[in-house]
C-alpha positions in Angstrom: 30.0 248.3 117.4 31.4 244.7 118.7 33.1 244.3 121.7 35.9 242.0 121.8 35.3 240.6 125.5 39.1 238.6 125.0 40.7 242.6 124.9 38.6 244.1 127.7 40.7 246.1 129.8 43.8 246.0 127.9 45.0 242.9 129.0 45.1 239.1 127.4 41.7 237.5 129.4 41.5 233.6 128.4 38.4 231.6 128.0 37.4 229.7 131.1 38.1 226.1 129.6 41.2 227.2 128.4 42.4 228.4 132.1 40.9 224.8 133.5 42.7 222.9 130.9 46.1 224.3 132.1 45.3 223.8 135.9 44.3 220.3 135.1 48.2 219.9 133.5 49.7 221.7 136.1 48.4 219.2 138.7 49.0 215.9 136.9 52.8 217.3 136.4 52.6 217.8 139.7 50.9 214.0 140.5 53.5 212.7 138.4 56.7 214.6 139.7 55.7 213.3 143.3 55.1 209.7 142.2 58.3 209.6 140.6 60.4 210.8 143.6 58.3 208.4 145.7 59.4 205.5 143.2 62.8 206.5 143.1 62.9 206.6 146.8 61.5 203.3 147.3 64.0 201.9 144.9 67.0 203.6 145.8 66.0 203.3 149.6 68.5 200.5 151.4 66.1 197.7 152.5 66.7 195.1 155.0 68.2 191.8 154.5 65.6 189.8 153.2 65.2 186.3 154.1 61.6 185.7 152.9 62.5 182.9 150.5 65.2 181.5 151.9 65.9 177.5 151.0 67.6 176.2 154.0 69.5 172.9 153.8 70.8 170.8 156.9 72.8 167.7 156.7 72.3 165.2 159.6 74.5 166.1 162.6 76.5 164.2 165.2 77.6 167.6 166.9 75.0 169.9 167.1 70.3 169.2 167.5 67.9 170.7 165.3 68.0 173.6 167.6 71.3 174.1 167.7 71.2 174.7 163.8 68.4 176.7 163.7 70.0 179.3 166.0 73.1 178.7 163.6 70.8 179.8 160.5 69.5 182.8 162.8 72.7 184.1 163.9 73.6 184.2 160.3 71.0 186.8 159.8 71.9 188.6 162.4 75.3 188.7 161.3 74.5 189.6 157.7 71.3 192.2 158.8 73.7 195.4 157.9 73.8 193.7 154.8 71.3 196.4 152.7 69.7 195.5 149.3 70.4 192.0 149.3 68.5 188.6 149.5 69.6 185.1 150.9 68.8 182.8 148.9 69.7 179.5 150.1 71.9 178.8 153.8 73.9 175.2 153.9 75.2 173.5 157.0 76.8 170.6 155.3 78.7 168.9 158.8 81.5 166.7 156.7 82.1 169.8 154.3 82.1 172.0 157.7 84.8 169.7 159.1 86.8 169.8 156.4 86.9 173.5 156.5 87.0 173.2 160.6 90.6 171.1 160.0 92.1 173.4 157.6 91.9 176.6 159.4 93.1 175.1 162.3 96.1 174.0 160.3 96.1 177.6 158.7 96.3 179.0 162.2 98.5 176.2 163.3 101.2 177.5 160.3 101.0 181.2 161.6 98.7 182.0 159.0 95.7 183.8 161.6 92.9 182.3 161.6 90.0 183.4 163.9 88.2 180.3 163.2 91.4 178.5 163.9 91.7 180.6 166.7 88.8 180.5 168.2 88.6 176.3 167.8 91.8 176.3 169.6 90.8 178.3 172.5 86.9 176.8 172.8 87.7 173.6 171.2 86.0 171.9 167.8 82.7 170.8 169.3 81.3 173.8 168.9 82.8 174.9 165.3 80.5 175.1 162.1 80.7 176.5 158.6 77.7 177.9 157.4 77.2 178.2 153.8 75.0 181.1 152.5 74.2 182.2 149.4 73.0 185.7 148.7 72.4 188.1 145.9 73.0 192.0 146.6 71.8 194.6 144.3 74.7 196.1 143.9 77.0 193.1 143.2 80.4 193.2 143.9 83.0 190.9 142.6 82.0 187.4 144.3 79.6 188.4 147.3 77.0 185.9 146.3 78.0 183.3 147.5 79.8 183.3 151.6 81.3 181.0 154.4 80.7 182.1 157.8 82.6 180.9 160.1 80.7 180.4 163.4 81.5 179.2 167.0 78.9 178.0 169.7 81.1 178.7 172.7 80.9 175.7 175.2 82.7 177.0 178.4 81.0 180.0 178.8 77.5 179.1 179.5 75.9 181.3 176.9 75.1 178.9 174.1 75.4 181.4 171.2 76.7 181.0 167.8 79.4 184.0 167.4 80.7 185.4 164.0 84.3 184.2 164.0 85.1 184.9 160.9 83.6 185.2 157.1 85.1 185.1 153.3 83.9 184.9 149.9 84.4 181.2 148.4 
């Protein structure tokens, strides 16, 4: 008589290397499930502005010192830092290009037309006006948000010394 040992007790009994082999799949699906919903949360995760490789550019200025503008490119960090996904790539403070800007939205809010910038100039006066030029790149791109003017103010009556967002647009 030969005993089947695969039959024994009426029930299905696999061989040992066959049970290991399906333990061994069962944790690399398992390995590779979590993996792939840690990748997919890194990537789909909103990260922080990044400013790691920004190229900054500074024109020669009559109104403001080196400091000045560096607080300028700060405060445009700050202002963008809700800004999720999305990389600066390059921030401009050109000072002739700014005054030109500077004069038109003062003539913009001069016309009616409600400019904070113009605003804000006529209230705190030019000295302190600059246009910032910053060009970014979002990954999730919408329409013409790479490139942006913000339109900042270092307020000169108050004491503080701080650029402030006045305004910003697409351009």
């Amino acid at each position: 008589m030969i005993i089947d040992n695969r039959y024994r007790g009426g029930g299905n009994v696999e061989s040992h290397s066959a049970h290991s082999w399906k333990r061994l799949t069962k944790a690399i699906v398992a390995v590779v499930v979590v993996a792939a919903v840690t990748v997919g949360m890194w990537w789909l995760w909103p990260k922080p502005l990044d400013t790691s490789h920004t190229k900054v550019e500074i024109s020669a200025s009559s109104k403001f010192t080196d400091a000045q503008l560096d607080d300028l490119v700060q405060a445009s960090y700050r202002a963008n830092a809700g800004m999720k996904n999305c990389s600066v790539d390059k921030v401009k403070y050109d000072e002739r290009q700014s005054e030109k800007i500077v004069d038109m939205e003062i003539d913009s809010y001069d016309e009616g037309h409600g400019s904070a910038l113009g605003r804000a100039v006529r209230e705190h006066g030019r000295s302190g006006a600059a246009v910032l030029f910053v060009d970014m790149t979002c990954q999730e791109h919408v329409d013409d948000e790479d490139h942006v003017e913000w339109y900042m103010l270092l307020p000169q009556d108050d004491g503080t010394k701080t650029w402030v967002l006045q305004d910003w647009g697409n351009g």
